[in-house]
Each structure stands twice: as structure tokens, then as C-alpha cells.
C-alpha positions as CSV (number, residue, x, y, z in Angstrom):
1,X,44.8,-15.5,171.6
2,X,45.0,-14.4,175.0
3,X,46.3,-17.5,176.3
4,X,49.0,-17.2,174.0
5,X,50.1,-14.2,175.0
6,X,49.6,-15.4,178.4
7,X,51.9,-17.8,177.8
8,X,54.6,-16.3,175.8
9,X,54.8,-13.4,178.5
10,X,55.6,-16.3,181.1
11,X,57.9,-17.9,178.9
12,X,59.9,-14.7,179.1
13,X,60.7,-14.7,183.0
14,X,61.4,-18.4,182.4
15,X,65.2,-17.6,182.2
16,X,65.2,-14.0,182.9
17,X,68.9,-13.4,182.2
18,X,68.5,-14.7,178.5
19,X,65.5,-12.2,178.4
20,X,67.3,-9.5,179.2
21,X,70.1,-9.9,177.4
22,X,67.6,-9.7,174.2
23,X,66.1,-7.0,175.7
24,X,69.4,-4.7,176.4
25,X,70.3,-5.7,172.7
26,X,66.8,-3.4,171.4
27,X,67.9,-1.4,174.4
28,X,71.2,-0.2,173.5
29,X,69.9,0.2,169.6
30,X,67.1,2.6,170.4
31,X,69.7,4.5,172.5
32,X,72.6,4.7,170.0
33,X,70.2,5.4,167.0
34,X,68.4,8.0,169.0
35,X,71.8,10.3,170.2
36,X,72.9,10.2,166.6
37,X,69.6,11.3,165.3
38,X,69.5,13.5,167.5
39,X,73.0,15.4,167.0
40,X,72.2,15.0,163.4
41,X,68.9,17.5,163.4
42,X,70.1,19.8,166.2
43,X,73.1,20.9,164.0
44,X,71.0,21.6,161.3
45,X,68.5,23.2,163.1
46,X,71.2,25.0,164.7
47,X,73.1,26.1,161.2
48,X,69.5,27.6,160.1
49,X,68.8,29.0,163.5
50,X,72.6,31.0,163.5
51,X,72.3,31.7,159.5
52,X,68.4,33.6,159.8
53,X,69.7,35.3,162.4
54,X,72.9,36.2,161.5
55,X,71.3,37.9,158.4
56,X,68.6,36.5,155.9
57,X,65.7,36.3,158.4
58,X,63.4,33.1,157.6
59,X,62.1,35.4,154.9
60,X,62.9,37.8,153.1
61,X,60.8,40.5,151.3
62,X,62.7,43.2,149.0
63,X,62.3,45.2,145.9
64,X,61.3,42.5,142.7
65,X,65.1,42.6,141.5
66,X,67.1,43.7,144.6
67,X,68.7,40.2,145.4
68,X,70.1,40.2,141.9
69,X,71.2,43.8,141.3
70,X,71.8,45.0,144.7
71,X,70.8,48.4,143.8
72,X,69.5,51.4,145.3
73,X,67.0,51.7,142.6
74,X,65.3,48.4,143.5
75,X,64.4,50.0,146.8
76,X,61.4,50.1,148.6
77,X,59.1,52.6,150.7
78,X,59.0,52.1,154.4
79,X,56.6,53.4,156.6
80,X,54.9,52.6,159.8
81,X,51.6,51.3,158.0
82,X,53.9,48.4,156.4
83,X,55.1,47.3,159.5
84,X,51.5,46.9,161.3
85,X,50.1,44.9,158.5
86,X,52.9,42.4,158.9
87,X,52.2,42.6,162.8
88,X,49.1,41.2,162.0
89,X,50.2,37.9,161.7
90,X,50.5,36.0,165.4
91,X,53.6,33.7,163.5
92,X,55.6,36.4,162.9
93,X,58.3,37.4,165.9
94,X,60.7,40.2,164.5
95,X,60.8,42.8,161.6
96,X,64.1,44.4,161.1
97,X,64.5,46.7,158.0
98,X,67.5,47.3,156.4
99,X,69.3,50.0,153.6
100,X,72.1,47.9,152.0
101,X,74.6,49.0,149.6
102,X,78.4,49.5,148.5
103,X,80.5,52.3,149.1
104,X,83.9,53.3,149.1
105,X,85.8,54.3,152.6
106,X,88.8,56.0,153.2
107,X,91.4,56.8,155.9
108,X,94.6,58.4,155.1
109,X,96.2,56.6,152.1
110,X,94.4,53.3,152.4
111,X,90.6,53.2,150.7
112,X,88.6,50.0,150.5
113,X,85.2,49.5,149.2
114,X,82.5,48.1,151.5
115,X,79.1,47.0,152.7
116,X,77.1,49.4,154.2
117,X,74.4,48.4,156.3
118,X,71.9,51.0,157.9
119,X,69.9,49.3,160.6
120,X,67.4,50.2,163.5
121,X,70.0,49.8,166.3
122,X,67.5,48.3,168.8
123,X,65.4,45.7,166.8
124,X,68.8,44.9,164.8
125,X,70.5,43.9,168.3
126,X,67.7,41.8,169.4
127,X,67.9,39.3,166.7
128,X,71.5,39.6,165.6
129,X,73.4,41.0,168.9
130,X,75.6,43.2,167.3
131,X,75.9,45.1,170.2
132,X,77.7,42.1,172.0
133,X,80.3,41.8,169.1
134,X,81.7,45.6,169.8
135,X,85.2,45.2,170.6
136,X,86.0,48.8,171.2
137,X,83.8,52.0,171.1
138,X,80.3,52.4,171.5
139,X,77.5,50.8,169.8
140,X,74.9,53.3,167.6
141,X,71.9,55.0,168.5
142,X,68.6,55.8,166.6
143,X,69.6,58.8,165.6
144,X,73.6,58.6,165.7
145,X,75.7,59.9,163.0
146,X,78.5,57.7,162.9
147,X,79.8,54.1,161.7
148,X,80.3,51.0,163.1
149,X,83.3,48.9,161.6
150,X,84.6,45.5,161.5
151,X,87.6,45.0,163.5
152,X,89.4,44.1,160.3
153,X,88.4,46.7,158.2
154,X,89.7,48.8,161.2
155,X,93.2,47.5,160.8
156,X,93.7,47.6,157.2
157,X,92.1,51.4,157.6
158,X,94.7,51.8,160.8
159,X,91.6,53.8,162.1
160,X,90.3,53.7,165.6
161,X,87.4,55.1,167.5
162,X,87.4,58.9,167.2
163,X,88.7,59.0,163.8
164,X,86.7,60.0,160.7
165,X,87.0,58.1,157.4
166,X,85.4,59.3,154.4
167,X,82.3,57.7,152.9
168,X,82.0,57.8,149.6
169,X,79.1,56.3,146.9
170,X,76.0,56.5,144.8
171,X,72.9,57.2,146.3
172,X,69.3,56.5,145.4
173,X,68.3,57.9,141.6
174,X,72.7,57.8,141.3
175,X,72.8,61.2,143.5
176,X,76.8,61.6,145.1
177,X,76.8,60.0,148.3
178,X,80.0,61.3,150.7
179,X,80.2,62.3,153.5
180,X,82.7,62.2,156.8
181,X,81.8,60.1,159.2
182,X,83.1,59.7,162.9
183,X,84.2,55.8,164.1
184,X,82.0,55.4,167.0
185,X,82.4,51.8,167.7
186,X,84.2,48.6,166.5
187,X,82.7,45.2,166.1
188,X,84.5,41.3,166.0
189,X,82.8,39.4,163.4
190,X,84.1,35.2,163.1
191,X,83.8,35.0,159.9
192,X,86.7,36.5,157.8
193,X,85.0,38.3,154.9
194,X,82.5,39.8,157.2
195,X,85.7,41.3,159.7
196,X,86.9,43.1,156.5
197,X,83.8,44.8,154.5
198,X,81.1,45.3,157.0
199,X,80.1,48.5,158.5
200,X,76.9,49.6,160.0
201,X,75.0,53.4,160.6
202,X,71.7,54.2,161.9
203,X,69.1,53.9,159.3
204,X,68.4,57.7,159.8
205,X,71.6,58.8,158.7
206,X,72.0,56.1,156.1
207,X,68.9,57.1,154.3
208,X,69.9,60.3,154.3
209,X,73.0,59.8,153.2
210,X,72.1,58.2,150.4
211,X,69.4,60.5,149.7
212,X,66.9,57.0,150.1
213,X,64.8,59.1,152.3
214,X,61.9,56.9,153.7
215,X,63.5,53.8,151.6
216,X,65.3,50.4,152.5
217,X,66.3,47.3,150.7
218,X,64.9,44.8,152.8
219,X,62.4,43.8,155.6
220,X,64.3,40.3,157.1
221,X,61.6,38.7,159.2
222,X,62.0,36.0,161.7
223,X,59.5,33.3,163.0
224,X,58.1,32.3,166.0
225,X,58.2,28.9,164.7
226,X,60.3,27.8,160.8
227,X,57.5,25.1,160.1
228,X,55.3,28.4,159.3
229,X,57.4,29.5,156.5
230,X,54.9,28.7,154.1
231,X,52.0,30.0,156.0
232,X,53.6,33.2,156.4
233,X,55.2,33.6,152.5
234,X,50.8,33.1,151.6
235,X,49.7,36.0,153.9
236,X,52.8,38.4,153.0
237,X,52.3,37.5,149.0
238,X,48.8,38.8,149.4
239,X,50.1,41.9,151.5
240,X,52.5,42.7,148.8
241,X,51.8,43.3,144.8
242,X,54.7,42.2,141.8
243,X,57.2,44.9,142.4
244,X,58.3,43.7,145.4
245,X,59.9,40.2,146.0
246,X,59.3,37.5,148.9
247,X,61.9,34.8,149.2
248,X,62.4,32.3,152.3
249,X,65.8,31.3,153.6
250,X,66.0,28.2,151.3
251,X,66.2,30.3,148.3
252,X,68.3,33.0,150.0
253,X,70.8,30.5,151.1
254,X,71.5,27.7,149.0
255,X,75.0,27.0,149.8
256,X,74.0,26.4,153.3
257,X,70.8,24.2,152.0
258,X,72.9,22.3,149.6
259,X,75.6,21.6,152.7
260,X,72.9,20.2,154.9
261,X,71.3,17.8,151.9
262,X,74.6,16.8,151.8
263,X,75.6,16.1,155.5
264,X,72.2,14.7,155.9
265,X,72.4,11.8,152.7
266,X,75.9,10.9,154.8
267,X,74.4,10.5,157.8
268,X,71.1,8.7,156.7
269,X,74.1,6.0,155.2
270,X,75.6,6.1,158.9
271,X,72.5,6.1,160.5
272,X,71.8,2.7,158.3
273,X,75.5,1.4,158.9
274,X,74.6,1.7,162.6
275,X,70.6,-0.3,161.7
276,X,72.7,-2.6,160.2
277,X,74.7,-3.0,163.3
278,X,71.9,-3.1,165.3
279,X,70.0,-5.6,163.2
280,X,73.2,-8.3,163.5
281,X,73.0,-7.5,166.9
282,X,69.3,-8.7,167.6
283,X,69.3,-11.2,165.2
284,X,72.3,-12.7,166.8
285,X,70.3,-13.1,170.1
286,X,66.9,-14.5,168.6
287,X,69.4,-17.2,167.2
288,X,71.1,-17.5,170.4
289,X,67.5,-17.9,172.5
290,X,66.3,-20.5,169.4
291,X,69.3,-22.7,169.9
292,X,69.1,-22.6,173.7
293,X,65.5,-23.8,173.9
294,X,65.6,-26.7,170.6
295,X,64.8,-29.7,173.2
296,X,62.2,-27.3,174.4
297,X,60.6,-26.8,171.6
298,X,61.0,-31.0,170.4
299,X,58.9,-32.0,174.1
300,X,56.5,-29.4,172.9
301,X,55.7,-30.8,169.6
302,X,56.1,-34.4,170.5
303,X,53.4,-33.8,173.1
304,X,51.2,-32.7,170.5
305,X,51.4,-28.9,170.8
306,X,50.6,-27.7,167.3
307,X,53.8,-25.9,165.4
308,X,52.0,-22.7,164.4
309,X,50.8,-22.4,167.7
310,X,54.3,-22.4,169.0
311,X,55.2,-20.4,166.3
312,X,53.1,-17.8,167.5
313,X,54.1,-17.7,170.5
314,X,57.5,-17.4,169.9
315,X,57.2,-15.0,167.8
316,X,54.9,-13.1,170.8
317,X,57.9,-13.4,172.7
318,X,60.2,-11.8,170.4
319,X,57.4,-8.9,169.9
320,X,57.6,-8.6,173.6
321,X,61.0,-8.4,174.4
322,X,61.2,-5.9,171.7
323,X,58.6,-3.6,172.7
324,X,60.7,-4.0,176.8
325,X,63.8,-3.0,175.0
326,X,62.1,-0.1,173.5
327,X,60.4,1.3,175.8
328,X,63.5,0.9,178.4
329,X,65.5,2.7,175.4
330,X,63.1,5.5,175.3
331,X,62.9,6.3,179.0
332,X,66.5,6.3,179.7
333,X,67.1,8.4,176.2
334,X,64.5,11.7,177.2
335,X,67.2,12.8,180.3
336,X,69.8,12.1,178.2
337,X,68.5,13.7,175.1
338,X,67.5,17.0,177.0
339,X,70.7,17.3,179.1
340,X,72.5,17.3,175.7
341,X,69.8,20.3,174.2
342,X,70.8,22.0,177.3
343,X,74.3,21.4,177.8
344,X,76.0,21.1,174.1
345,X,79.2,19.1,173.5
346,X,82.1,21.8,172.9
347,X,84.9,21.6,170.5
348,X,88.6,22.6,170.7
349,X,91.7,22.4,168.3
350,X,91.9,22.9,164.6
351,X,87.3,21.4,164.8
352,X,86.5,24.6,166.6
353,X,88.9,26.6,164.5
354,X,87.2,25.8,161.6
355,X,83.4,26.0,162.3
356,X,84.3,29.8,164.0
357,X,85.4,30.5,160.7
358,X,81.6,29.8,159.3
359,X,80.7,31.9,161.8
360,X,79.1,29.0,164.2
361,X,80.0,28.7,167.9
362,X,82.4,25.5,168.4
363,X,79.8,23.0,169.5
364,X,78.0,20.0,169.2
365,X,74.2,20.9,169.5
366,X,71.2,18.5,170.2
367,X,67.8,18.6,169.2
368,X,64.7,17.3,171.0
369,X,61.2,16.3,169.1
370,X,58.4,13.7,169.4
371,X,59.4,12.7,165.8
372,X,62.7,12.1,165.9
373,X,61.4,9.5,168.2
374,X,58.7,7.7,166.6
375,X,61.0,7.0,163.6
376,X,63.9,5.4,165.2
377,X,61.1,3.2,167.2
378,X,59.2,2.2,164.2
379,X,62.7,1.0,162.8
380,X,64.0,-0.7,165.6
381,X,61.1,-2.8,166.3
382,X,60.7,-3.5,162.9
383,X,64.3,-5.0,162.7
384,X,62.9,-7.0,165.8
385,X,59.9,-8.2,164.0
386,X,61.6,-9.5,161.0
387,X,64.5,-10.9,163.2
388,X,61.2,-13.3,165.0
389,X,60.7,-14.9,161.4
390,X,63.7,-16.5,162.6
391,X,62.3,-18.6,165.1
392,X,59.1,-18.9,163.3
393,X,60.9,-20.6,159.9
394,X,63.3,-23.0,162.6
395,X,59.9,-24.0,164.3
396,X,58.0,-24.7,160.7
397,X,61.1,-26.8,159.8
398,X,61.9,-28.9,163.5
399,X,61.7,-32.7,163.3
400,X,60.8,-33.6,166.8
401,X,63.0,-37.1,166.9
402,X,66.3,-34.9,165.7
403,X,65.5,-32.1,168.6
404,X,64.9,-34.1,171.4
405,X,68.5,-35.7,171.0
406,X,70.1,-31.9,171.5
């Protein structure tokens, strides 16, 4: 065996322009399927990355029918104790509780009815950055008695910073909740139905407004890493008994897992479009090398050299050229790959307009991982294996007499 592959890596440099013209055809294949792989998972990863973070965390625990009623009464105690059991897992990177509920607000003539949000200022801003979307004003503290609103909500109100609208609602156990409330800052949200019903207050003064003293609606909890989810859902289900409720961001989002199924199914078909492509392309070169070297291969069997033996090494050859192409594919990909994870492709015109409306910056983001790469390897050189049964089935078939006359 070794003198085979002696000889079909010597056969290669034979005529090294027609070697690396089969090689650059693997080459370019690895390449192209690798880029479009890889644009493919960093948007998703990307979409889940902005949509945790935006607001569902990578999961979610609440009162056992919160997410369905949206209620007050499906509220939960929140304490410090809570909070350092969860701590107690390495995979867990943020906590942020929230109060959440509906109430009416008012300035002058114009009411609307809204969401209210009572947040932690500080741990809300290091996962969301709500303090970078204020627009106007100042953004809340611990303990601050005012109301962040959306920029929208603002102009339907007409109100601006300084101005007091009126709060009003149902608190915990259906108590009146009203109060008036001082506009201490205003915040640009992307997306349009956020920019006209959000507004944020401490969650201080939004328990006790609400009369939800020591209560919130939700603990949102983001991960060091996603591909813990499950992990993590085990230890918090055996933190937590039935009345309260732990969901992931699958299940709290599936509009925006249904979207990626979808964009994923579509570009599996034009990631095998693009195989198929890349399949003609190689096969198109075995058949050129085969035809080249026919009179070749007629001396080599007149002389007495056994078919399957050339056979084999032919197909060695292929196998060879296939793993050069590869491997030259793979090398020039990884600076490539990672100057696109660092520097993303931005988008302008009516594109961008319409992914800052889902609330995503205007880019084309890239994702690097070890398996992305092993797959689109694995396929490409198994195109270039089956393309080598090529030569193999020509080879089985030659009559010596007809190949040594061209």
C-alpha cells in the first residue's frame, strides 16, 4: 500500500498545473461553503443573542400562570436569599428581576394605556443598556421616583422631561394604583410598538406603587454560555416548587424560533444548491484529468500493470488532491472567518430600514466554531470521493488497443 501511495503522490507533481487546478476547484468549495455557513449561524446566534437580551433572558422563571395572565396576582416574593441560591450556579451570568404590568397614563387631554416596567436600574443596564437609548433626561436611580418613557409615547403624551403625567392602575390584591409621577428621562427604542407603550420606574417605587411590596413578575436570567440551557432549567426546577414557572427562550419566543426554522430550511436548500455547484465543479475536473492521461493509462495496462492497481491509485490521487484543496480552503478561511466575527458587513437603504424595525442593528454578522467546520469538510471531501469513482469505473472499463490510439 505504501508504494501506492508513494506513487500516486508523485503522479500528482507530474503535471502540477493540472493538479492544482483540481485542487483550487476543492479549494474554492470549502471557501464558499464555509462564508455562507458561517453568515448563516452568526445571524441566528445574533437574533437570540439581541432578543435574550433585549428582554426574555435565556430563561425565564415567573409565577405558574404569569406568562398567560399577566397579572399582579401571579406574582412572586423576592428576596435576597432567592437571588444567592441562583448564584450558586457557575453557568449563570445575570439576574435581573422585574414587576410588569398595565396601567393607564395621562398628560393633559391625551391618556394611553401602557407597559410598566419596574427594574433594578443598574443590573437592568448591564444586560439591556437602557441607559444608552435615553434620548433626553436622565436615566433612574435605585431609589428614584420618577418614569422613564418611550420617545413615542412622549410625543403622543406632548410631555417632556419635568412634566408629571398621571399613573393610573390596579395593584397587587386589585388595590388602586395612581399616583403622579415626574418624567425624568426619555428613551429611543427601534422597534415601533416598544417607542409607544413602554415606560420604566425603579423597582422601589414600582412595588410600592402597586402595593407589590417585596414582589416582581419575573427573574430573566442570562447565560454564560446558551448550550447550558438545559443544565440550568434542571438545577433552577429543583430550586423552585409548582407555583412558580421556568421557561427558556424557545418557548418564550416562538415567533422568533419559528423565523429561524424557517430561514434555516432555506438556506440548508442554498447551502445544497451551492454542493451541487460545487460537486459539478470537481467532477468536471476528475473528468478533465481522466481524459488527459487515457494513453497513460493504455501503456500502463498494456505493460501489464494490473487495473485495480491503477484504480487505486487513481483514486489515491483524487483522495489527495482533495484533502490539498481542503486543507488550503481551511487555512485561508480562519482569517477570513474571524475578520468577518470582528468586523460585520453593514447594511443601508430600505435592508437596514427594515431589520431596525425588529429591533436588530443593520448588519451582516458572522459566527466562528470548530463545528461549523468539520461539517462543510466532511461534505466537501465526500463530494471528492464519490467524484474518484469516476476514474475508477473509466479504468475497470479501458480496452488498452482503443486507448493507446488517443
Amino acid at each position: 500500500m505504501i508504494t501506492y501511495i508513494k506513487l500516486a503522490w508523485r503522479n500528482l507533481w507530474r503535471n502540477k498545473k493540472r493538479t492544482l487546478i483540481a485542487a483550487s476547484s476543492v479549494f474554492f468549495a470549502v471557501i464558499l461553503s464555509l462564508i455562507m455557513r458561517s453568515m448563516q449561524k452568526g445571524y441566528y446566534d445574533y437574533m437570540i443573542d439581541s432578543s435574550v437580551r433585549l428582554y426574555t433572558g435565556h430563561i425565564q422563571i415567573h409565577g405558574k400562570d404569569f406568562w398567560e395572565k399577566r397579572s399582579l396576582e401571579e406574582s412572586m416574593i423576592f428576596d435576597e436569599s432567592t437571588i444567592n441560591k441562583i448564584k450558586q450556579n457557575k453557568s449563570i451570568s445575570n439576574i435581573i428581576p422585574r414587576l410588569e404590568t398595565y396601567s393607564l397614563i395621562s398628560f393633559g387631554k391625551v391618556s394611553r394605556v401602557v407597559q410598566v416596567t419596574g427594574i433594578e436600574p443598574d443590573l437592568e443596564n448591564e444586560v439591556t443598556k437602557l441607559k444608552g437609548k435615553i434620548v433626553e433626561g436622565n436615566y433612574l436611580g435605585e431609589n428614584s421616583n420618577g418614569i422613564l418613557i418611550a420617545e413615542g409615547l412622549a410625543k403622543l403624551l406632548n410631555a417632556n422631561v419635568g412634566d408629571s403625567v398621571i399613573l393610573y392602575g390596579q395593584g397587587y390584591h386589585g388595590i388602586t394604583a395612581a399616583a403622579i409621577v415626574p418624567v425624568v428621562g426619555i428613551v429611543r427604542f427601534t422597534i415601533p410598538e416598544q417607542n409607544k407603550t413602554f415606560t420604566y420606574l425603579s423597582l422601589n417605587f414600582a412595588q410600592e406603587h402597586f402595593s407589590a411590596y417585596d414582589r416582581i413578575t419575573s427573574l430573566s436570567i442570562l447565560l454564560k454560555d446558551a448550550t447550558e440551557i438545559e443544565s440550568v432549567k434542571s438545577f433552577l426546577k429543583n430550586l423552585f416548587d409548582d407555583t412558580h414557572e421556568i421557561m427558556d427562550w424557545t418557548e418564550l419566543s416562538p415567533e422568533l424560533v419559528q423565523s429561524i426554522q424557517i430561514d434555516n430550511a432555506s438556506g440548508i436548500i442554498m447551502l445544497g444548491i451551492l454542493y451541487v455547484v460545487i460537486a459539478f465543479g470537481i467532477f468536471g475536473t476528475i473528468v478533465m484529468m481522466t481524459a488527459e492521461r487515457v494513453k497513460e493509462f493504455g501503456i500502463l495496462v498494456s505493460i501489464g500493470m494490473k487495473k485495480w492497481k491503477l484504480a487505486v491509485v487513481t483514486t489515491l490521487e483524487t483522495i489527495f488532491i482533495s484533502f490539498i484543496g481542503v486543507a488550503a480552503g481551511v487555512l485561508a478561511s480562519i482569517p477570513i472567518l474571524l475578520y468577518l466575527v470582528d468586523h460585520p458587513i453593514p447594511l443601508t437603504g430600505e435592508t437596514a430600514e427594515a431589520i431596525l424595525e425588529w429591533g436588530f442593528d443593520p448588519i451582516i454578522p458572522f459566527a466562528f466554531y470548530s463545528g461549523m467546520y468539520f461539517a462543510q469538510i466532511w461534505t466537501v471531501l465526500a463530494i471528492a470521493v464519490l467524484s474518484a469513482f469516476y476514474p475508477f469505473n473509466f479504468i475497470r472499463k479501458l480496452k488498452p488497443s482503443a486507448a493507446l490510439r488517443g
